[in-house]
Each structure stands twice: as C-alpha cells, then as structure tokens.
ZADO-185244 format. One line per 2 residues: number of its first residue (from 1); their letters; for each residue x, y, z of N, C-alpha, C. Coordinates in nm, 4 decimals, padded with zeros to 6 digits. Layout:
REM residues N
NUM = A = X:Y:Z:X:Y:Z:X:Y:Z  ...
***
This chain:
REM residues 109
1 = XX = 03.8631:00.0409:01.2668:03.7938:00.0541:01.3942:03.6992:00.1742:01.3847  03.5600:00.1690:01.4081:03.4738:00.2623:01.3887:03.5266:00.3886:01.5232
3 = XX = 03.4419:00.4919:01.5319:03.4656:00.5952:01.5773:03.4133:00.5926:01.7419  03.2995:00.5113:01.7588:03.2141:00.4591:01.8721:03.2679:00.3481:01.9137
5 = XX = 03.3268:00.2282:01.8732:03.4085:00.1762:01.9183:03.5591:00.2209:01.9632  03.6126:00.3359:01.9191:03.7330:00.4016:01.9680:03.7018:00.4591:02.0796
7 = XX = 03.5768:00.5362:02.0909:03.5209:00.6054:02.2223:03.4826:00.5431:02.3155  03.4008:00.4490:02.3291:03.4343:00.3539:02.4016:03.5276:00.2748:02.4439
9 = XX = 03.6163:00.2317:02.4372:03.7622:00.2335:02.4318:03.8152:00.3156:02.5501  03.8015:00.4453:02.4762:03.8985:00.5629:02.5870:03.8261:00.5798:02.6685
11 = XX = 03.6746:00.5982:02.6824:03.5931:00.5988:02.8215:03.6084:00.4886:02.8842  03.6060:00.3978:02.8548:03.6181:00.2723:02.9570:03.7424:00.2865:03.0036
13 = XX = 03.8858:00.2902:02.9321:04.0080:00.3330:03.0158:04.0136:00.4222:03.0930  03.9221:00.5575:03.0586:03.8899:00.6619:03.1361:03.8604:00.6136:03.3051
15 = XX = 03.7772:00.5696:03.2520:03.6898:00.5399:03.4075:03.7789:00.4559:03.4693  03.8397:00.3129:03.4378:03.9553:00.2535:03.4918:04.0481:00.3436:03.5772
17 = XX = 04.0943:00.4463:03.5327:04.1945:00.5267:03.5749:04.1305:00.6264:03.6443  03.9946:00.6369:03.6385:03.9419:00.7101:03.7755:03.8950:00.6152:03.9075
19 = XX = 03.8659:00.4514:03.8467:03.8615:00.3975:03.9580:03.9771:00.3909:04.0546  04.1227:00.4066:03.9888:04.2590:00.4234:04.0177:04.3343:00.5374:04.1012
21 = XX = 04.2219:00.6247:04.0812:04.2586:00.7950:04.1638:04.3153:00.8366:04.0642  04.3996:00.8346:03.9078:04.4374:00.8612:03.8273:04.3541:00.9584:03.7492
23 = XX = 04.3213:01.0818:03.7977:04.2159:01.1963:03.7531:04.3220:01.2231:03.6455  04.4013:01.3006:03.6704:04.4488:01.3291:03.5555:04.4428:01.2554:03.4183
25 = XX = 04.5063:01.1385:03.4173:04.5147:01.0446:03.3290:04.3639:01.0216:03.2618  04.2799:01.0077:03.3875:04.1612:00.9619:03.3364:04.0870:01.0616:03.2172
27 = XX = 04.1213:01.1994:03.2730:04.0769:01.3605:03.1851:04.1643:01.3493:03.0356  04.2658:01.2951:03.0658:04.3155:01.3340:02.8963:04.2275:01.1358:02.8012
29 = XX = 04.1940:01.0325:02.8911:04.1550:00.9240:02.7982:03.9766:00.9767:02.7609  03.9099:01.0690:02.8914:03.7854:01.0967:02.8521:03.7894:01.2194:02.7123
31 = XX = 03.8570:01.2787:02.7123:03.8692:01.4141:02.6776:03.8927:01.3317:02.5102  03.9578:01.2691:02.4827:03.9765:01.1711:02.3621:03.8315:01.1225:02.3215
33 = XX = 03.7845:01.0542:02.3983:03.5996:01.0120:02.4239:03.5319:01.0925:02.3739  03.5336:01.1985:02.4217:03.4290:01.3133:02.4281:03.4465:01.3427:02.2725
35 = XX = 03.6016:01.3925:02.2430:03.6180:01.4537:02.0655:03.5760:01.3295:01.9835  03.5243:01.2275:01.9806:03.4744:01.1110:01.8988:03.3104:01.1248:01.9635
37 = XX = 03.3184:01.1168:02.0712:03.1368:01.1090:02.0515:03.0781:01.2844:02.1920  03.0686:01.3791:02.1425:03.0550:01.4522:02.2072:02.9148:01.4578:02.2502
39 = XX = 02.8175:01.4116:02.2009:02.7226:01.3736:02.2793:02.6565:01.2830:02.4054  02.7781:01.1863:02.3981:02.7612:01.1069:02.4972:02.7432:01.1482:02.7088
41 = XX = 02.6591:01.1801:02.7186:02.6046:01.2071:02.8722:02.6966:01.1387:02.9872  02.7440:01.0248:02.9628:02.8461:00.9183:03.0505:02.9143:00.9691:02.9631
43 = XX = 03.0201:00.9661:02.9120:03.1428:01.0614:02.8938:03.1614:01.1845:02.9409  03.0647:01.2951:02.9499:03.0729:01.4115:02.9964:03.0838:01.4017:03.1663
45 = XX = 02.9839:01.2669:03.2068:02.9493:01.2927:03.3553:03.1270:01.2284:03.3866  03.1224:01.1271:03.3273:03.2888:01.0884:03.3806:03.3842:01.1414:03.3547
47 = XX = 03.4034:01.2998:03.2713:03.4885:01.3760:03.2915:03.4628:01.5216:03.3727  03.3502:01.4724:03.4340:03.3127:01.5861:03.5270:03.3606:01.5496:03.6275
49 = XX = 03.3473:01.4395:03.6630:03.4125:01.3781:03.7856:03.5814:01.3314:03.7710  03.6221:01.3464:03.6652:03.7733:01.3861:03.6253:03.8385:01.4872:03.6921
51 = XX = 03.7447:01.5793:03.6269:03.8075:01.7394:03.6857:03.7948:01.7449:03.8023  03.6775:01.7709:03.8588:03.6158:01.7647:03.9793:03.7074:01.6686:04.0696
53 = XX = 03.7707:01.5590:04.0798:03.8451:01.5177:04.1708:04.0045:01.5844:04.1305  04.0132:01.6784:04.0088:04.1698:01.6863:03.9731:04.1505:01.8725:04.0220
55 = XX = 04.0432:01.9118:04.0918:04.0303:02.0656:04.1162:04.0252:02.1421:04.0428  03.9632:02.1158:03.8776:03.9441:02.1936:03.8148:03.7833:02.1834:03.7858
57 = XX = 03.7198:02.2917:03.8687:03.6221:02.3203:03.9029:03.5267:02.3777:03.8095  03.5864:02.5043:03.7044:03.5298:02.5424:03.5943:03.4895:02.4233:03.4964
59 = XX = 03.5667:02.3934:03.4345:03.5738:02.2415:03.3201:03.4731:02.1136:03.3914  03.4738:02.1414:03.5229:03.4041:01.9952:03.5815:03.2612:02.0522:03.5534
61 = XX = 03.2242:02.1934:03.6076:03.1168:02.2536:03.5695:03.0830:02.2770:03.4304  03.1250:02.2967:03.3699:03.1284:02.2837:03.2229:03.0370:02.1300:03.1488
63 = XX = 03.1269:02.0285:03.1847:03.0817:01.9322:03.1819:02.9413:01.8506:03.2408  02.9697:01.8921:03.3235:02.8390:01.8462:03.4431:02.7131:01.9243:03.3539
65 = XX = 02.7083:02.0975:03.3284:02.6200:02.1139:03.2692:02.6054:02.0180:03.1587  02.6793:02.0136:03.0442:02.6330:01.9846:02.9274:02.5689:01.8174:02.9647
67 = XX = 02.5983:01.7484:03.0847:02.5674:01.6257:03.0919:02.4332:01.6170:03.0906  02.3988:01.7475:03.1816:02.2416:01.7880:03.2451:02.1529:01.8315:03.1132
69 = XX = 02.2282:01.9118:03.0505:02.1551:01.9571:02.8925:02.1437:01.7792:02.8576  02.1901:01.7172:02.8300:02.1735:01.6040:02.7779:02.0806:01.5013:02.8365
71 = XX = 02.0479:01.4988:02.9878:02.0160:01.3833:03.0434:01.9442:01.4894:03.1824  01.8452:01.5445:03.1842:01.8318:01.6660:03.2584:01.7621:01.5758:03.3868
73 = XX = 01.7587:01.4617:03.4094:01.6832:01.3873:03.5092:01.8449:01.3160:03.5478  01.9153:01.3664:03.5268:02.0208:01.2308:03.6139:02.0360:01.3179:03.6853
75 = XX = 02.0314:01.2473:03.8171:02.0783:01.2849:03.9630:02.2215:01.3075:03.9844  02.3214:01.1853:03.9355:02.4682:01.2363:03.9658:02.5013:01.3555:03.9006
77 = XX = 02.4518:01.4098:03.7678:02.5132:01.4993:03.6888:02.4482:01.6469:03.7840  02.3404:01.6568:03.8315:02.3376:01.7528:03.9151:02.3752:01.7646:04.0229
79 = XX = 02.3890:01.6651:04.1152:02.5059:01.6435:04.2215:02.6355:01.7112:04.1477  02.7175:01.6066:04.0623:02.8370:01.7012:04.0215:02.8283:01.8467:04.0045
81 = XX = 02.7259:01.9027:03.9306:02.7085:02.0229:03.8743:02.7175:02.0744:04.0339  02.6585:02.0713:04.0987:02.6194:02.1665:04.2470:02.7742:02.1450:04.3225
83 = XX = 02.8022:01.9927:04.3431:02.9752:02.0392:04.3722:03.0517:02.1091:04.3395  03.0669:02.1205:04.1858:03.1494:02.2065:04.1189:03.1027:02.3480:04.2144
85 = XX = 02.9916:02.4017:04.1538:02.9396:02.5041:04.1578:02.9773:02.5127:04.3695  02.9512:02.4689:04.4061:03.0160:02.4960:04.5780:03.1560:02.5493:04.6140
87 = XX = 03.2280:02.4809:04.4905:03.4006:02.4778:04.5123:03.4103:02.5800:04.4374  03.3423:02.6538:04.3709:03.3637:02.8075:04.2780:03.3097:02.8866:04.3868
89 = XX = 03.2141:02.8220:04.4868:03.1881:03.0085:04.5577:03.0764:03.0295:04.5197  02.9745:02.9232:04.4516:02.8512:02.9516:04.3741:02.7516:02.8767:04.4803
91 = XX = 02.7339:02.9446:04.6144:02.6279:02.8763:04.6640:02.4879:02.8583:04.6494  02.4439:02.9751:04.5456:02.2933:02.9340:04.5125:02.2936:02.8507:04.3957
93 = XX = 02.3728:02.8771:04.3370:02.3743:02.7547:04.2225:02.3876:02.6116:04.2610  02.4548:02.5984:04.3479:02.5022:02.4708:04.4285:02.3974:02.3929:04.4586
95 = XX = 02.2899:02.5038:04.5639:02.2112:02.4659:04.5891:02.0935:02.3913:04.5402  02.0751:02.4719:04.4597:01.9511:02.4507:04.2728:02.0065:02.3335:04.2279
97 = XX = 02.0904:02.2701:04.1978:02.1315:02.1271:04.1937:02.1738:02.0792:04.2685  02.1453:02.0880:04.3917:02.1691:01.9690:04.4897:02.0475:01.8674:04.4847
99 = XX = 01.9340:02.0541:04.4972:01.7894:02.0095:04.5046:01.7164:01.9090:04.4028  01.7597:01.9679:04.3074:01.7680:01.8573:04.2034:01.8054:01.7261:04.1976
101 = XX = 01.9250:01.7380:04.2506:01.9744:01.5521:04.2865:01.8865:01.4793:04.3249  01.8041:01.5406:04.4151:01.7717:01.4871:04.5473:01.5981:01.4580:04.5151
103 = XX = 01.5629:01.5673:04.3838:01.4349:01.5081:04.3581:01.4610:01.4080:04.2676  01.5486:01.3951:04.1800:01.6142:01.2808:04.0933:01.6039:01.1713:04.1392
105 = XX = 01.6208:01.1316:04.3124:01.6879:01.0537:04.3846:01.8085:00.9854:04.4140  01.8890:01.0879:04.4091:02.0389:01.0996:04.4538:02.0176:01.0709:04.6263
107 = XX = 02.1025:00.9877:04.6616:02.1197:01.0188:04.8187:02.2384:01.0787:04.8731  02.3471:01.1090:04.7933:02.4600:01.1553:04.7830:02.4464:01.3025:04.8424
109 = X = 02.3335:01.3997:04.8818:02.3071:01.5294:04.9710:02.2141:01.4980:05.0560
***
C-alpha cells in the first residue's frame, strides 16, 4: 500500500469521526495523515478543526497556520486560524483572519 494511499485512508476516517463529534479520535487518525503526507492543506485544515472542536487551541492554531502557508487564499483555514486565535485571547490576530475569510469569501463571519 503506497504512502498517499495510507493517508488518505486516515484522513478520510479522520473526517468521518469528525462528522461524528469524535474530535479526539478524529486528531489521532489526522495526525497519522499528516506524518505520511505533511504537506497536504486538507489534512492540516481537518486537524485544525480537530483541535479546535477538542479545545486545543494552540495545535488548532498551529495547524490552521501551516494550512494558510500552504493554501494562503482558503477562506476556512483563516476562519479557523482567527477562531483559534479568539479562544487564546488573540483579538487582533483574530481579527486579521477573519478579515481575510471574508475577502476569501467565507460567510462563516
């Protein structure tokens, strides 16, 4: 089984188990994802939204950036990024990617 077919694999279970409310679960099948293809932008954004619904706010931010380094026009990944960044206490940062979402065309702010 190639390495991209394994990652795919655990992201797609990933996301299953976040459609499930299963954050946790979903963070350790993305987190598998990610160490096989760490470039992948949808792996990072769907373990941003891992953390981010499991309250780990640093790591969701973490993620969310590197999604944005990767894909600097997606709207959800700066949405996430600015959530995170709200739930740390980081309101100008928050802000700076909300704004972003929103020129992206996010309707989500």
């Amino acid at each position: 089984m190639s390495s991209t077919y394994e990652a795919y694999e655990y992201y797609r279970r990933g996301c299953e188990l976040l459609e499930s409310r299963d954050f946790r679960a979903a963070s350790v099948a993305l987190e598998r994802a990610k160490r096989l293809e760490p470039n992948k932008a949808s792996i990072l954004e769907a373990l941003g939204r891992a953390y981010l619904s499991s309250c780990a706010y640093r790591r969701a931010a973490e993620e969310f950036a590197a999604a944005v380094e990767l894909q600097p026009t997606d709207h959800y990944a700066h949405f996430g990024l600015g959530r995170a960044l709200e739930r740390m206490g980081d309101r100008a940062g928050s802000e700076r990617h909300y704004k972003l979402a929103r020129c992206f065309g996010s309707t989500l702010v």
